[in-house]
LOFIMAR-577847 format. One record per residue: residue number from 0; residue in three letters; x, y, z of N, C-alpha, C in turn. Coordinates in nm, 3 decimals. Layout:
# residues N
{num:NUM&residu:ALA&n.c1:X&n.c2:Y&n.c3:Z&ca.c1:X&ca.c2:Y&ca.c3:Z&c.c1:X&c.c2:Y&c.c3:Z}
...
***
This chain:
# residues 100
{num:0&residu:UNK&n.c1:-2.463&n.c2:0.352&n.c3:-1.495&ca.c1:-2.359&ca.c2:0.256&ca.c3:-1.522&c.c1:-2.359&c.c2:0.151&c.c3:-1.411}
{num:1&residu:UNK&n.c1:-2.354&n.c2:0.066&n.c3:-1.451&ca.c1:-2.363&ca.c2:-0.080&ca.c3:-1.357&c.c1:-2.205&c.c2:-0.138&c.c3:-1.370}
{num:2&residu:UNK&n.c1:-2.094&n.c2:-0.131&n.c3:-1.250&ca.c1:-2.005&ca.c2:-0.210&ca.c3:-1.213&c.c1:-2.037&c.c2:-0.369&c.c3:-1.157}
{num:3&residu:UNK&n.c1:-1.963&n.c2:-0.456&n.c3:-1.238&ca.c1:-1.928&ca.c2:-0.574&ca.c3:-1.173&c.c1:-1.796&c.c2:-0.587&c.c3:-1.126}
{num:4&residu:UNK&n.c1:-1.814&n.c2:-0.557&n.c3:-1.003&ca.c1:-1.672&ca.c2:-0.645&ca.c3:-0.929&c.c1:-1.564&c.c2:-0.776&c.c3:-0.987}
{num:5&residu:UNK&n.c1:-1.635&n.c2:-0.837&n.c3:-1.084&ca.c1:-1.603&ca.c2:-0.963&ca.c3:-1.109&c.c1:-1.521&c.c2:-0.947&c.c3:-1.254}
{num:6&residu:UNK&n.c1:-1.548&n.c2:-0.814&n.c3:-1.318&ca.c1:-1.449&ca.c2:-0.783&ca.c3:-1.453&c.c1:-1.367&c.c2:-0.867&c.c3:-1.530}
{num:7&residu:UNK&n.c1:-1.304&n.c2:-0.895&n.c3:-1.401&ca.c1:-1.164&ca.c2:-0.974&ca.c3:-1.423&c.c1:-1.187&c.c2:-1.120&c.c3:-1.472}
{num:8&residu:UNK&n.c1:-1.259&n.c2:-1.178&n.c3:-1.342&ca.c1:-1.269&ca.c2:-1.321&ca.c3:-1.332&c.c1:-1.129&c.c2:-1.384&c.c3:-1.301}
{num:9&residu:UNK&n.c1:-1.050&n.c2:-1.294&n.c3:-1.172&ca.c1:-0.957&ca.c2:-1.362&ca.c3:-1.108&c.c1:-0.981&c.c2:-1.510&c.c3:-1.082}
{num:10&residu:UNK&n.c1:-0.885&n.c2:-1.599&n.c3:-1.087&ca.c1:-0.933&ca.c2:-1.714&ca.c3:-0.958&c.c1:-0.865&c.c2:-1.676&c.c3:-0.809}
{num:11&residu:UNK&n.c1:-0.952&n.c2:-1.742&n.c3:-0.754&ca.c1:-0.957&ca.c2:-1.785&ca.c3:-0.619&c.c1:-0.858&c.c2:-1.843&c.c3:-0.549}
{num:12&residu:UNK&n.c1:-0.713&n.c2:-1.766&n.c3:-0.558&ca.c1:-0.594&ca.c2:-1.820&ca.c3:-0.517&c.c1:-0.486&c.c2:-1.779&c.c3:-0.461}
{num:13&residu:UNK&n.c1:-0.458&n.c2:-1.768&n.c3:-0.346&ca.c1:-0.370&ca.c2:-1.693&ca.c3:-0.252&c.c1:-0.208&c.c2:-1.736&c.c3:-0.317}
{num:14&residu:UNK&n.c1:-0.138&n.c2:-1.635&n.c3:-0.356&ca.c1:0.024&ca.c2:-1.661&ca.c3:-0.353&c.c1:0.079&c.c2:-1.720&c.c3:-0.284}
{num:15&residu:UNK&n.c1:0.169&n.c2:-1.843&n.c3:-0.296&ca.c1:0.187&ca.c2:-1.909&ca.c3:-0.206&c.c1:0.295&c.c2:-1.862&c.c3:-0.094}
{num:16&residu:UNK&n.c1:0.381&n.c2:-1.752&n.c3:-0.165&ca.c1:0.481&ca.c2:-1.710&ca.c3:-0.150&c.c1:0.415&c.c2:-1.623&c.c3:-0.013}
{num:17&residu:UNK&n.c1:0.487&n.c2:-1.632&n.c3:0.123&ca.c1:0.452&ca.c2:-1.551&ca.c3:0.227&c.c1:0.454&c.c2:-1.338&c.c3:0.257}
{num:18&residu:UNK&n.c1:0.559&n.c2:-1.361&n.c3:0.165&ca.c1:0.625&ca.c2:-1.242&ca.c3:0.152&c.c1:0.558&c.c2:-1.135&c.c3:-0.006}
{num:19&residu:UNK&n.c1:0.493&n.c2:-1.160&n.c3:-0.058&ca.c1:0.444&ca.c2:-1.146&ca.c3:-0.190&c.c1:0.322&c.c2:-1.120&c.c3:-0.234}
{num:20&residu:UNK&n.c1:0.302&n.c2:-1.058&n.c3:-0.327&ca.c1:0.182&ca.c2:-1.043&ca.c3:-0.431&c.c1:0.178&c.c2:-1.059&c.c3:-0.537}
{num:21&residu:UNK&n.c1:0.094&n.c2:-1.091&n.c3:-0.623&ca.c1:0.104&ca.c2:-1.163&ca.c3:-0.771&c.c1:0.034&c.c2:-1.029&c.c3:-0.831}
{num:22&residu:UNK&n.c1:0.134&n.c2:-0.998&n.c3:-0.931&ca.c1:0.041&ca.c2:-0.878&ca.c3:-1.022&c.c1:0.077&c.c2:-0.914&c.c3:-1.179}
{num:23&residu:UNK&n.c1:-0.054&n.c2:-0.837&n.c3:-1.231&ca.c1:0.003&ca.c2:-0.857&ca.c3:-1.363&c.c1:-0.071&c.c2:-0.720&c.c3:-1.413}
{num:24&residu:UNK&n.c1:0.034&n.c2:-0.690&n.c3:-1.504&ca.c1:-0.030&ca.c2:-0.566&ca.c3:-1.563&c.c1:-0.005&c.c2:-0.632&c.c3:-1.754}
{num:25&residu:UNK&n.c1:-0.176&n.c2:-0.550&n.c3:-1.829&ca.c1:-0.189&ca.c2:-0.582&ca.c3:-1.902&c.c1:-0.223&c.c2:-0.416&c.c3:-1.990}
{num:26&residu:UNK&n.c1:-0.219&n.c2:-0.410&n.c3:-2.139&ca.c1:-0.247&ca.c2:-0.319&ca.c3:-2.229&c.c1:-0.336&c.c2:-0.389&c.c3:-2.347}
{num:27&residu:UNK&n.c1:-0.429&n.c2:-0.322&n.c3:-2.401&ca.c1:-0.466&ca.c2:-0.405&ca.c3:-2.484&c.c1:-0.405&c.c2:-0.414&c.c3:-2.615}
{num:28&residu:UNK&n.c1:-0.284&n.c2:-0.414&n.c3:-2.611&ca.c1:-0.195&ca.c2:-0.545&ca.c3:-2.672&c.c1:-0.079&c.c2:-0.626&c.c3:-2.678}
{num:29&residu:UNK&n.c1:-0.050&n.c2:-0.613&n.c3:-2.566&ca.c1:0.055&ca.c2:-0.710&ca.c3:-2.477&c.c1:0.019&c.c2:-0.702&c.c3:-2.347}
{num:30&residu:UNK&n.c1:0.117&n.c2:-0.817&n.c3:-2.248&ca.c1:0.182&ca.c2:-0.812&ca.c3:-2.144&c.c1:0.273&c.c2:-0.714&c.c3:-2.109}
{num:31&residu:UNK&n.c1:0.246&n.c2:-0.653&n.c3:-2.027&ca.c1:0.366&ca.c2:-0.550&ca.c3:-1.965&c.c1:0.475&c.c2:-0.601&c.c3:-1.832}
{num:32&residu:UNK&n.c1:0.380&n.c2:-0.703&n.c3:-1.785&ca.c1:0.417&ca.c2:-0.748&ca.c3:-1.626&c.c1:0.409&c.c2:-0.808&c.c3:-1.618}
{num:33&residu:UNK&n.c1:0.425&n.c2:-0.956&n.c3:-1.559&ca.c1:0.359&ca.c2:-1.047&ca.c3:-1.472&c.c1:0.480&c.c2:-1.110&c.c3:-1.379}
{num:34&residu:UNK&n.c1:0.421&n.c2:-1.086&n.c3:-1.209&ca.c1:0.523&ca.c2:-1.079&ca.c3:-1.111&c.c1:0.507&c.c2:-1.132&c.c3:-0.968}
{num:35&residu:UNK&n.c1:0.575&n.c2:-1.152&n.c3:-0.897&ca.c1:0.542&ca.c2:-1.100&ca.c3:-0.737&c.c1:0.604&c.c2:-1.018&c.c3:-0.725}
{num:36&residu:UNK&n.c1:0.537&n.c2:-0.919&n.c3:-0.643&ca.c1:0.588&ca.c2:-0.765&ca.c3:-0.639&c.c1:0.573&c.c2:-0.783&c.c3:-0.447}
{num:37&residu:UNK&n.c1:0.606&n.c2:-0.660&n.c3:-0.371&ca.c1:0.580&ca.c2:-0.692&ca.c3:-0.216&c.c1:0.522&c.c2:-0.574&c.c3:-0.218}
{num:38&residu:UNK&n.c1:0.551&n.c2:-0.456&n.c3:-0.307&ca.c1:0.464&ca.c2:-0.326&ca.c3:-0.253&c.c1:0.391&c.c2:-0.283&c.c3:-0.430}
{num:39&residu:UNK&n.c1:0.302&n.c2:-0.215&n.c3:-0.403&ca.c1:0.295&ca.c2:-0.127&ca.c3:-0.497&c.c1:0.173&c.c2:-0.034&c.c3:-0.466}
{num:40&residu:UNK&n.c1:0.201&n.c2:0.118&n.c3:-0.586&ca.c1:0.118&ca.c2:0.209&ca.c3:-0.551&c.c1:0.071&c.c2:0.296&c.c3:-0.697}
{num:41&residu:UNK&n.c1:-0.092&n.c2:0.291&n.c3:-0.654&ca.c1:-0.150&ca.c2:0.350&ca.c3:-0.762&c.c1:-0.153&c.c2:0.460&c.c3:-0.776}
{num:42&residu:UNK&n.c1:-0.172&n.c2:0.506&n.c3:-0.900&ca.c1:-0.239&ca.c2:0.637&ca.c3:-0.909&c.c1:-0.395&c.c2:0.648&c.c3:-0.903}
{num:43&residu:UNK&n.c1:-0.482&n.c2:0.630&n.c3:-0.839&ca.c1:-0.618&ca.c2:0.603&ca.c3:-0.811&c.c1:-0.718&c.c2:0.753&c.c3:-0.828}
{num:44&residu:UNK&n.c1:-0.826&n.c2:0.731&n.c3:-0.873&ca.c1:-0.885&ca.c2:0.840&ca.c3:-0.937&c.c1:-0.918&c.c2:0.921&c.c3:-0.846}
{num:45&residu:UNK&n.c1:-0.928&n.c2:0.891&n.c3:-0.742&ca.c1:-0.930&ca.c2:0.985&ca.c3:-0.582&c.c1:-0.810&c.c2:1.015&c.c3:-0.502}
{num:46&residu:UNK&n.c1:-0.680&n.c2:0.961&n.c3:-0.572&ca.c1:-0.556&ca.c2:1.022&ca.c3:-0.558&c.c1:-0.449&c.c2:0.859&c.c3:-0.521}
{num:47&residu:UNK&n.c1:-0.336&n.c2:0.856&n.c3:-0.492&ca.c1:-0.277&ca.c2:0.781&ca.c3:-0.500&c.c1:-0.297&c.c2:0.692&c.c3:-0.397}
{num:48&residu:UNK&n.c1:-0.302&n.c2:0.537&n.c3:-0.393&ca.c1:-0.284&ca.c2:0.440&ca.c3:-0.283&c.c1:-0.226&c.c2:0.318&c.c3:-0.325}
{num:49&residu:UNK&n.c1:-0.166&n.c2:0.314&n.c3:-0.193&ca.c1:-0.085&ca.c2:0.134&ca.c3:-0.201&c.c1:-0.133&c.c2:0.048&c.c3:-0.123}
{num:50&residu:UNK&n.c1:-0.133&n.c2:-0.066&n.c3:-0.214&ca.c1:-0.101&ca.c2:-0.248&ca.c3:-0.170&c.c1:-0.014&c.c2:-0.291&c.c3:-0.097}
{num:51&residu:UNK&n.c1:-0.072&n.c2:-0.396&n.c3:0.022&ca.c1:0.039&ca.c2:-0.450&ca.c3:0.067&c.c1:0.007&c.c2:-0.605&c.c3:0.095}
{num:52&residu:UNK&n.c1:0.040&n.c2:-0.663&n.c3:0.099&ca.c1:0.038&ca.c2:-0.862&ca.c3:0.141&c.c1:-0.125&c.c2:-0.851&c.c3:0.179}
{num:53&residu:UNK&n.c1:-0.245&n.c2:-0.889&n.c3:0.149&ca.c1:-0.314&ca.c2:-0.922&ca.c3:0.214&c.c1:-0.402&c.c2:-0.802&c.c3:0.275}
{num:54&residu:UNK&n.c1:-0.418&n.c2:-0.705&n.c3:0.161&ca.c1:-0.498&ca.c2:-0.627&ca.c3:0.139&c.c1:-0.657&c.c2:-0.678&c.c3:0.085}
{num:55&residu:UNK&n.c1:-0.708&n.c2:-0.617&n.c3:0.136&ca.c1:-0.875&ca.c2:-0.633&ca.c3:0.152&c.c1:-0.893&c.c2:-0.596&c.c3:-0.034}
{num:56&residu:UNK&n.c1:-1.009&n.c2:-0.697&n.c3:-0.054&ca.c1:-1.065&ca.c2:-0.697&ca.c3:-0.219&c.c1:-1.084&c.c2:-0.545&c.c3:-0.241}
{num:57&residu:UNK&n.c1:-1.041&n.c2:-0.530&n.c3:-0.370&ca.c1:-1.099&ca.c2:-0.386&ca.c3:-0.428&c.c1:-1.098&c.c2:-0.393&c.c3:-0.548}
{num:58&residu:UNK&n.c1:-1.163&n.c2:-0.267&n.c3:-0.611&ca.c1:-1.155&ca.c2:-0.249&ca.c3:-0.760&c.c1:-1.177&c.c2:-0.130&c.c3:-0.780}
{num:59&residu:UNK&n.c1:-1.087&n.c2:-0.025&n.c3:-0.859&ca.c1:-1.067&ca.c2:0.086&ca.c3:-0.878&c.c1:-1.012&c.c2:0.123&c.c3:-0.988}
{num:60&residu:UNK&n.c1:-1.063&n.c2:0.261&n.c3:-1.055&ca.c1:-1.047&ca.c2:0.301&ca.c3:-1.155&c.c1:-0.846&c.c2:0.401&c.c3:-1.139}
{num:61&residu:UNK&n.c1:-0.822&n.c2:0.377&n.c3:-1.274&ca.c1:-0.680&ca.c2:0.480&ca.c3:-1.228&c.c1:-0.696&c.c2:0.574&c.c3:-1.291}
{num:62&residu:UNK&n.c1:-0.630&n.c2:0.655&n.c3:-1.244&ca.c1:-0.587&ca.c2:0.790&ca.c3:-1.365&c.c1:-0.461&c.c2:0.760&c.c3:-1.415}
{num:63&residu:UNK&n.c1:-0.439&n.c2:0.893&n.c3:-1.503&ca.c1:-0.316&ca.c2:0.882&ca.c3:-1.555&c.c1:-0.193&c.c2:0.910&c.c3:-1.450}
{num:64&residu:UNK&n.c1:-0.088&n.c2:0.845&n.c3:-1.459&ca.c1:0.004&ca.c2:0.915&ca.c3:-1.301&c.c1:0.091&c.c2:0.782&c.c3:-1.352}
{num:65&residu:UNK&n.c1:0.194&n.c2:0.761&n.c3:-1.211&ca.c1:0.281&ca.c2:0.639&ca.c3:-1.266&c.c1:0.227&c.c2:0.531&c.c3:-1.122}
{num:66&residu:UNK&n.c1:0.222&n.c2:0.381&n.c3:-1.223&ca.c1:0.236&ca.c2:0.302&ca.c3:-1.099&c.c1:0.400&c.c2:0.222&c.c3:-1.076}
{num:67&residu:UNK&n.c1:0.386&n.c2:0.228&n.c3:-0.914&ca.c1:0.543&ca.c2:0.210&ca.c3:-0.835&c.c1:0.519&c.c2:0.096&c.c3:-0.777}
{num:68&residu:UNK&n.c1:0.606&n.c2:-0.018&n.c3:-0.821&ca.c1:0.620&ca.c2:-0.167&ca.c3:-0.805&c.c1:0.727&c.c2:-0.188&c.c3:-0.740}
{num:69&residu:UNK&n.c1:0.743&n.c2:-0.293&n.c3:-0.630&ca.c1:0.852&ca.c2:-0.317&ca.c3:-0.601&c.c1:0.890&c.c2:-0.451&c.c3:-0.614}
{num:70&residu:UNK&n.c1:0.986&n.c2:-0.564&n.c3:-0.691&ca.c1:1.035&ca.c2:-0.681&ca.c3:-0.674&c.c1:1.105&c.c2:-0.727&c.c3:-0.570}
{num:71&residu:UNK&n.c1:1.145&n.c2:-0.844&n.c3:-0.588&ca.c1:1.220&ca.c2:-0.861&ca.c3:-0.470&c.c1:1.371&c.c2:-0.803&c.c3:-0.569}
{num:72&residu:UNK&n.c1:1.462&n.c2:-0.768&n.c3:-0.682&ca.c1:1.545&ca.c2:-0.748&ca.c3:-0.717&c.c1:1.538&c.c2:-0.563&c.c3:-0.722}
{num:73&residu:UNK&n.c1:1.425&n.c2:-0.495&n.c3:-0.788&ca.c1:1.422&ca.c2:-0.364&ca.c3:-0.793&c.c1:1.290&c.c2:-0.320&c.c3:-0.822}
{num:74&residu:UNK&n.c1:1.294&n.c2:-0.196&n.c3:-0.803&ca.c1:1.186&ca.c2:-0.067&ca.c3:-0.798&c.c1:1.168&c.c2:-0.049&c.c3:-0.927}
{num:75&residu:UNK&n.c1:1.013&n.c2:-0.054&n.c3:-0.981&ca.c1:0.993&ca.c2:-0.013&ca.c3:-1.108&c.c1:0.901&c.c2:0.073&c.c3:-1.141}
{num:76&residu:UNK&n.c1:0.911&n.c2:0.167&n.c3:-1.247&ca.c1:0.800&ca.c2:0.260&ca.c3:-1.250&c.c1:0.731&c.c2:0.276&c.c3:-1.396}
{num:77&residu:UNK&n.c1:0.590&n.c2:0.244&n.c3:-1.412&ca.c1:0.576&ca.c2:0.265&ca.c3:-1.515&c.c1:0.439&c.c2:0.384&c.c3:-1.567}
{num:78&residu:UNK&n.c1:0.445&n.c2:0.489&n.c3:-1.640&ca.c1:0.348&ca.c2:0.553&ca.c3:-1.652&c.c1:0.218&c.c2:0.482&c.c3:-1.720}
{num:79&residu:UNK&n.c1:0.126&n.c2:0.560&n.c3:-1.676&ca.c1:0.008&ca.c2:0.475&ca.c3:-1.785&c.c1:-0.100&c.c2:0.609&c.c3:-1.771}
{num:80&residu:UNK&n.c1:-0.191&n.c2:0.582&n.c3:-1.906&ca.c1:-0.286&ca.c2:0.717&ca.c3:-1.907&c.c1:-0.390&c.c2:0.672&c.c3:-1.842}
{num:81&residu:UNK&n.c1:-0.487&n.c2:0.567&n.c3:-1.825&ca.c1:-0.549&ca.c2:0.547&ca.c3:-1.750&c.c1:-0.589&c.c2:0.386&c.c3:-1.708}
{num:82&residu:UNK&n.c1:-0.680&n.c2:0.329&n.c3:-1.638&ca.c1:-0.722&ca.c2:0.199&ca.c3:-1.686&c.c1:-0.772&c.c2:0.161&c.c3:-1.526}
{num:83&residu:UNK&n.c1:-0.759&n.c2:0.038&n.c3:-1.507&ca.c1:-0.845&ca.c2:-0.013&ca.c3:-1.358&c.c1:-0.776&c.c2:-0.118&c.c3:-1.265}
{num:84&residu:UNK&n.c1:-0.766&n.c2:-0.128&n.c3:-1.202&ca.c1:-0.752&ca.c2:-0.221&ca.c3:-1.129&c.c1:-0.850&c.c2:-0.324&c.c3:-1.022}
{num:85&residu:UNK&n.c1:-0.782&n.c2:-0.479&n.c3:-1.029&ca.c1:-0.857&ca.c2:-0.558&ca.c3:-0.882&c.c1:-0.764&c.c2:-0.621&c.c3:-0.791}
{num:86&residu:UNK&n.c1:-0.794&n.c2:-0.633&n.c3:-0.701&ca.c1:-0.725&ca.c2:-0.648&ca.c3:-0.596&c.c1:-0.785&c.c2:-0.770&c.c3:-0.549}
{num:87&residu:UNK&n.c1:-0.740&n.c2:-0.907&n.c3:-0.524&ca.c1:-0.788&ca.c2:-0.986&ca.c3:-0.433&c.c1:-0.700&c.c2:-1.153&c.c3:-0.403}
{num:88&residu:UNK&n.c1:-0.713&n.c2:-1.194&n.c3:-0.331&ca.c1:-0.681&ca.c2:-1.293&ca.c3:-0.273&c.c1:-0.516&c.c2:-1.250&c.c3:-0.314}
{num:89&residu:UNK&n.c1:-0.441&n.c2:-1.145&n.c3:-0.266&ca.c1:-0.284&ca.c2:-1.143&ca.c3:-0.302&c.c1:-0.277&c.c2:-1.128&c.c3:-0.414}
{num:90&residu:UNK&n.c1:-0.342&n.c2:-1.112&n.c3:-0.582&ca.c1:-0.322&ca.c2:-1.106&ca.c3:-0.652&c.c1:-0.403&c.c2:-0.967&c.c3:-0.716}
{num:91&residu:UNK&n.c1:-0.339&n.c2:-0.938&n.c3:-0.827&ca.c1:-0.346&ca.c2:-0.780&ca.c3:-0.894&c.c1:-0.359&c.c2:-0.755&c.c3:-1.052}
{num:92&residu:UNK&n.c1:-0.458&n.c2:-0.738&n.c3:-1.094&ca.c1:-0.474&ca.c2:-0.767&ca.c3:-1.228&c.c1:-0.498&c.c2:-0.581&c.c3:-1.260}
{num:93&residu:UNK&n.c1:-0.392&n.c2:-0.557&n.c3:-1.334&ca.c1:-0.419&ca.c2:-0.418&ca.c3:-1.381&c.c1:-0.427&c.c2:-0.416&c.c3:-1.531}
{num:94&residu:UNK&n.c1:-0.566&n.c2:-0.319&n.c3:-1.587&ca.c1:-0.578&ca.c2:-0.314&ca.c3:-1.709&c.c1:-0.550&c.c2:-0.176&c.c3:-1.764}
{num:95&residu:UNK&n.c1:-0.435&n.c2:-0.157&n.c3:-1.795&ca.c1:-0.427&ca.c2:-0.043&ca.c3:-1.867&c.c1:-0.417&c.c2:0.056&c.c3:-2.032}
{num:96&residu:UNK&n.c1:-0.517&n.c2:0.148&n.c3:-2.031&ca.c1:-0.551&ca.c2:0.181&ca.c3:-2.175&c.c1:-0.429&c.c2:0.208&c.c3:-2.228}
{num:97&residu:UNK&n.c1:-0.302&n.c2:0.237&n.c3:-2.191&ca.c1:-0.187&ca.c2:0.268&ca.c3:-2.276&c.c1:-0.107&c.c2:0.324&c.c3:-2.199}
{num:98&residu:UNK&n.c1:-0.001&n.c2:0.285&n.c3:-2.176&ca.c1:0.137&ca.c2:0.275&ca.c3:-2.113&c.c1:0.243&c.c2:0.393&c.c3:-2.169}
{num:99&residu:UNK&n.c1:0.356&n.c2:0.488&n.c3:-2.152&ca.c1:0.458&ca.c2:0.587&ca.c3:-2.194&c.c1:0.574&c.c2:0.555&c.c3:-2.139}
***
């Protein structure tokens, strides 16, 4: 199996917001999300990890588990069975196979 880093085809664009991260979580067939969040944490297939402002590029597969978002108004949690994530320039594109 051959990974491309590039999946996504984020652009190239830092949040302007100092305090923030841009995420969006997607299902394949809606929008679930789209935000600045300041924290959040995966369920990652080698066990759970979190994001913070200006976290180093990644791309990782999830498991099923819940991911924990934080706004600037409240804490949100949403389960999902599996799917992937990228991480870069402040922004967060999560693809998930199906949401509970």
């Amino acid at each position: 199996m051959v990974w491309n880093a590039t999946f996504l085809a984020m652009p190239n664009q830092v949040t302007p917001n100092t305090t923030t991260m841009h995420l969006t979580i997607l299902t394949p067939t809606k929008k679930i999300f789209e935000g600045d969040v300041q924290k959040i944490t995966f369920p990652g297939s080698e066990g759970p990890f979190q994001v913070l402002k200006d976290h180093a590029p990644l791309a990782s597969m999830l498991q099923k588990g819940t991911i924990l978002y934080e706004d600037e108004h409240r804490k949100h949690i949403l389960a999902i069975e599996e799917g992937w994530v990228e991480v870069s320039h402040n922004r967060m594109m999560v693809l998930a196979i199906s949401t509970t």
